[in-house]
TIVO-2410 file (N, C-alpha, C; in nm, 3 decimals):
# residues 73
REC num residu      c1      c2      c3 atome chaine
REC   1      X   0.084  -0.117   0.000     N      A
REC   1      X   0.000   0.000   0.000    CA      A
REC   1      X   0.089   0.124   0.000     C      A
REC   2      X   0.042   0.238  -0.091     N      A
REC   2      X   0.115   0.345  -0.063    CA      A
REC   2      X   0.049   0.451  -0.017     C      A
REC   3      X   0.113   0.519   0.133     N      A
REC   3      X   0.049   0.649   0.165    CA      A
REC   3      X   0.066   0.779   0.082     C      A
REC   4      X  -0.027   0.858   0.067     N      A
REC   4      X  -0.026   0.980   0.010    CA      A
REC   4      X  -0.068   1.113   0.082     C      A
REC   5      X  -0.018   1.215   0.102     N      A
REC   5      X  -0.072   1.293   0.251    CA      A
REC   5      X  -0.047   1.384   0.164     C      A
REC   6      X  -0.221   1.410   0.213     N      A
REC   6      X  -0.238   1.544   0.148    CA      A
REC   6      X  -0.187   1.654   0.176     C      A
REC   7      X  -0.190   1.773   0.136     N      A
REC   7      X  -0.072   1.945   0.087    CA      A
REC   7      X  -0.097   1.965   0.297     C      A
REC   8      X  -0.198   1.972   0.317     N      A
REC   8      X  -0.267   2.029   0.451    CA      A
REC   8      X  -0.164   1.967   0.545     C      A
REC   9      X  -0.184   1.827   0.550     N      A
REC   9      X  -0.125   1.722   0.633    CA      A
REC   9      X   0.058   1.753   0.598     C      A
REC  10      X   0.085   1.725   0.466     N      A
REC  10      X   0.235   1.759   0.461    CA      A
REC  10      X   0.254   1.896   0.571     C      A
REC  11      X   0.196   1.957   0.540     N      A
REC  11      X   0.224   2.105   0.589    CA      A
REC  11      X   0.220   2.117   0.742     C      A
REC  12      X   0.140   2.039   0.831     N      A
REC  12      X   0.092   2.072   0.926    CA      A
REC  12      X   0.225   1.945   1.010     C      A
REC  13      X   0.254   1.843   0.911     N      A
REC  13      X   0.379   1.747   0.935    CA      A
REC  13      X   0.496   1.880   0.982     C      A
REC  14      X   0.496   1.953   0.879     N      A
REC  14      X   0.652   2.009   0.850    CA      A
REC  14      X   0.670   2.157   0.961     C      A
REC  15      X   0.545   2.232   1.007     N      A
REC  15      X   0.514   2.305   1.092    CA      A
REC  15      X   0.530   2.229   1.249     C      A
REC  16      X   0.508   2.105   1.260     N      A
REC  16      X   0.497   2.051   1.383    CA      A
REC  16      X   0.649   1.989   1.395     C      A
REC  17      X   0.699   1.942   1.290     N      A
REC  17      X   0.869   1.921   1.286    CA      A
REC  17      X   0.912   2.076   1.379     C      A
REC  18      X   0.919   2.186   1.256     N      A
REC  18      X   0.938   2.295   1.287    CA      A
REC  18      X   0.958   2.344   1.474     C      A
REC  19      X   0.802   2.353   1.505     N      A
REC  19      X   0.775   2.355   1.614    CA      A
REC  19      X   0.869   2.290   1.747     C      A
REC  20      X   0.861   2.149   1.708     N      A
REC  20      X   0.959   2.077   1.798    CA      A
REC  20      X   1.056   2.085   1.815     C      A
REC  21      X   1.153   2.164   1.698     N      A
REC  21      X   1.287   2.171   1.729    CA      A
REC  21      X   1.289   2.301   1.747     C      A
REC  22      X   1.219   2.392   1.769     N      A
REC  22      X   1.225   2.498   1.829    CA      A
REC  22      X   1.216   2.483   1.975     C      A
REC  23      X   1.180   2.429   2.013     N      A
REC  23      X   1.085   2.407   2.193    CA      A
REC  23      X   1.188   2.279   2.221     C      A
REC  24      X   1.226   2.206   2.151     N      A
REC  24      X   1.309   2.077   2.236    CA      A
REC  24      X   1.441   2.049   2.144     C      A
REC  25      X   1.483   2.097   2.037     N      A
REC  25      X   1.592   2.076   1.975    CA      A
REC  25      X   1.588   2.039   1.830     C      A
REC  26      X   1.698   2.019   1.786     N      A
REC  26      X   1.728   1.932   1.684    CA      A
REC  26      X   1.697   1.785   1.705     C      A
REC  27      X   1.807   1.740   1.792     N      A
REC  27      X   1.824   1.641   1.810    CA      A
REC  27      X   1.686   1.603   1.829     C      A
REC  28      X   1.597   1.629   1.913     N      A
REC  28      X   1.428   1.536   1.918    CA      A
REC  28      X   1.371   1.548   1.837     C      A
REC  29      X   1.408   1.689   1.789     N      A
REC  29      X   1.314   1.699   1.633    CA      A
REC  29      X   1.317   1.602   1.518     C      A
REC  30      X   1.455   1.490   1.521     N      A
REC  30      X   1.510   1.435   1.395    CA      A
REC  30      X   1.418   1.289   1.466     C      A
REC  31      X   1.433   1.273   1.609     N      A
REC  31      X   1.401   1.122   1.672    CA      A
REC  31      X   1.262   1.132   1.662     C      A
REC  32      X   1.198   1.251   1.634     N      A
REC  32      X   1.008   1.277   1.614    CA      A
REC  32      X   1.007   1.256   1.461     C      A
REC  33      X   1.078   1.314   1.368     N      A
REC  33      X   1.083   1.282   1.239    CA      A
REC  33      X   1.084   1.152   1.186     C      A
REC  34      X   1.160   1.041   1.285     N      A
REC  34      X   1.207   0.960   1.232    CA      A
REC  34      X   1.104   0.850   1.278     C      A
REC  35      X   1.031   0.901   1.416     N      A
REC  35      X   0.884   0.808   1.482    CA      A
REC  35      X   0.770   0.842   1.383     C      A
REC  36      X   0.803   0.987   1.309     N      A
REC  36      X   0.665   0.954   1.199    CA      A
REC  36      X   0.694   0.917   1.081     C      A
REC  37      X   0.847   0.904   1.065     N      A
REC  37      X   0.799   0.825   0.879    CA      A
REC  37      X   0.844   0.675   0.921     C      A
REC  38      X   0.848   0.632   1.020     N      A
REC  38      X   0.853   0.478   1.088    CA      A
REC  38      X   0.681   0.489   1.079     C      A
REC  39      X   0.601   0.569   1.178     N      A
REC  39      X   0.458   0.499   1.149    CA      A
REC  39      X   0.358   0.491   1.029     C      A
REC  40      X   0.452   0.607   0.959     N      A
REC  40      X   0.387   0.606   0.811    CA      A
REC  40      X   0.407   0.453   0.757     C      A
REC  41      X   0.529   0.444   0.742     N      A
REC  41      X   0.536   0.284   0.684    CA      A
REC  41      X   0.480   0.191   0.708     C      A
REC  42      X   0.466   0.191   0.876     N      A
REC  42      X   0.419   0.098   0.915    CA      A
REC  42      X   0.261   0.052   0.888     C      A
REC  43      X   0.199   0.218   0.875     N      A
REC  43      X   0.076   0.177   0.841    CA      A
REC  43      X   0.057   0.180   0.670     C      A
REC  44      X   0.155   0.184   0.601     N      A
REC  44      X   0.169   0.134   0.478    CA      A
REC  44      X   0.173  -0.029   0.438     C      A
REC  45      X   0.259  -0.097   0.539     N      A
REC  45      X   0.291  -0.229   0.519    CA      A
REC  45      X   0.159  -0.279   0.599     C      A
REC  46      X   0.064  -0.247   0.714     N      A
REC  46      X  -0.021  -0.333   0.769    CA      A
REC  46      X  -0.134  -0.207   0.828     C      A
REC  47      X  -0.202  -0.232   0.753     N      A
REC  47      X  -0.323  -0.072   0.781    CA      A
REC  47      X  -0.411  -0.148   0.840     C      A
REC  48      X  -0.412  -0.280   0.927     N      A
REC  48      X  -0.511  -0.337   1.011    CA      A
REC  48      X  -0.461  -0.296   1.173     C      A
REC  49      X  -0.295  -0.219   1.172     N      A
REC  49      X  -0.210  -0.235   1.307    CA      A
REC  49      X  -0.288  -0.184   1.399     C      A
REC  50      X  -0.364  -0.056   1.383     N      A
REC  50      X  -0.428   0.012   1.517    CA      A
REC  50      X  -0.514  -0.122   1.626     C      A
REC  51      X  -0.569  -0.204   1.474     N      A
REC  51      X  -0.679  -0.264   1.522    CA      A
REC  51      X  -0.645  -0.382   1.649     C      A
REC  52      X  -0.481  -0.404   1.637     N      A
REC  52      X  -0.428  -0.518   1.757    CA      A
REC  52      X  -0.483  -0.423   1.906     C      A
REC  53      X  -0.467  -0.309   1.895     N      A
REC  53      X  -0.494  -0.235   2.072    CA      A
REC  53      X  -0.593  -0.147   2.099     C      A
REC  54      X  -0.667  -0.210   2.183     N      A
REC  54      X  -0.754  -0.160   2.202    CA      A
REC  54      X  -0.827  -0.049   2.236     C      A
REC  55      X  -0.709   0.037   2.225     N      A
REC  55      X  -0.706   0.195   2.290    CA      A
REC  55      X  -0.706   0.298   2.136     C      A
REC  56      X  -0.666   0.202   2.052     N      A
REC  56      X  -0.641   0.255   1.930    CA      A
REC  56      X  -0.775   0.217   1.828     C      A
REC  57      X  -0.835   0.174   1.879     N      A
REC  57      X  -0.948   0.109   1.819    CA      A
REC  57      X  -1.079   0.184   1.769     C      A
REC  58      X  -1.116   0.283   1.921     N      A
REC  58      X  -1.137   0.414   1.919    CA      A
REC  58      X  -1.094   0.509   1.888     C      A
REC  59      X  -0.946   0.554   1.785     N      A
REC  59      X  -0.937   0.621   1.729    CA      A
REC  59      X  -0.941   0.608   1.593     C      A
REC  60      X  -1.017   0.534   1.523     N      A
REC  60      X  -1.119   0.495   1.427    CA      A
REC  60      X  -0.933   0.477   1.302     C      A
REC  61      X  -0.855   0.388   1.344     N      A
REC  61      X  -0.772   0.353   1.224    CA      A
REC  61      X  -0.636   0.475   1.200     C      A
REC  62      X  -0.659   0.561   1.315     N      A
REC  62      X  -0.531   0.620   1.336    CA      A
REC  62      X  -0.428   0.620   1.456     C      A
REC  63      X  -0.315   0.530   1.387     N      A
REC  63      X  -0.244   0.465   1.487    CA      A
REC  63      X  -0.147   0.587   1.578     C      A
REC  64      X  -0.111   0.562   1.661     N      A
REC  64      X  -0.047   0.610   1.754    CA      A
REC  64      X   0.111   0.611   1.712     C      A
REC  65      X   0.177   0.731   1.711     N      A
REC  65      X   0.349   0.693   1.652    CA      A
REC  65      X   0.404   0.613   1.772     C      A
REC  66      X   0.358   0.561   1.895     N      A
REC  66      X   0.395   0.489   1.939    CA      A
REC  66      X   0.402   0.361   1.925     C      A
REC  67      X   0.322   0.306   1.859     N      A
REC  67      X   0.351   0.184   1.770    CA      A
REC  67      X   0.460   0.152   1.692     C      A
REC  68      X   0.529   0.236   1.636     N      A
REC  68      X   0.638   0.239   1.539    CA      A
REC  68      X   0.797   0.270   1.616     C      A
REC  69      X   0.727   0.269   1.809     N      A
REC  69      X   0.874   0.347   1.848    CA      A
REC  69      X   0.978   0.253   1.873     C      A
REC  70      X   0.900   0.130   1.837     N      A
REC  70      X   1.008   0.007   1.863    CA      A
REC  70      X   1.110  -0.009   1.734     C      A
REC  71      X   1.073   0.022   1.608     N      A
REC  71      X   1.154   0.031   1.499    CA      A
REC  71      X   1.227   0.135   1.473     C      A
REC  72      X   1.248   0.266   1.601     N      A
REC  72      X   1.286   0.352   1.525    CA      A
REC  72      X   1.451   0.363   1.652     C      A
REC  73      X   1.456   0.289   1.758     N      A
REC  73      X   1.490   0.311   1.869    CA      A
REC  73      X   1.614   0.213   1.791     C      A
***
């Protein structure tokens, strides 16, 4: 499957990058960068993942970048 994120979403990605390394650094800014194009993939390769936890279940198919923090560590 391939994700495609729309102009809004890119933008609001690259503002919230922005943001973070203003308020906490570079350095977290790159380890937040790197937890969201880990969960992008992840919900590229298996877009059923939210559905394993049950906390995520209720957020109707949008996973948590904590799911992905085990691949990025």
């Amino acid at each position: 499957m391939q994700i495609v994120l729309a102009d809004a979403a890119q933008r609001d990605l690259r503002e919230g990058l922005l943001w973070s390394e203003e308020h906490f650094g570079q350095h977290s800014a790159r380890r937040y960068r790197d937890l969201l194009k880990q969960a992008i993939r992840d919900i590229a390769a298996d877009p059923d993942l939210p559905e394993r936890d049950a906390c995520a279940r209720r957020t109707a198919r949008i996973p948590s970048p904590w799911h992905s923090r085990r691949a990025c560590v």
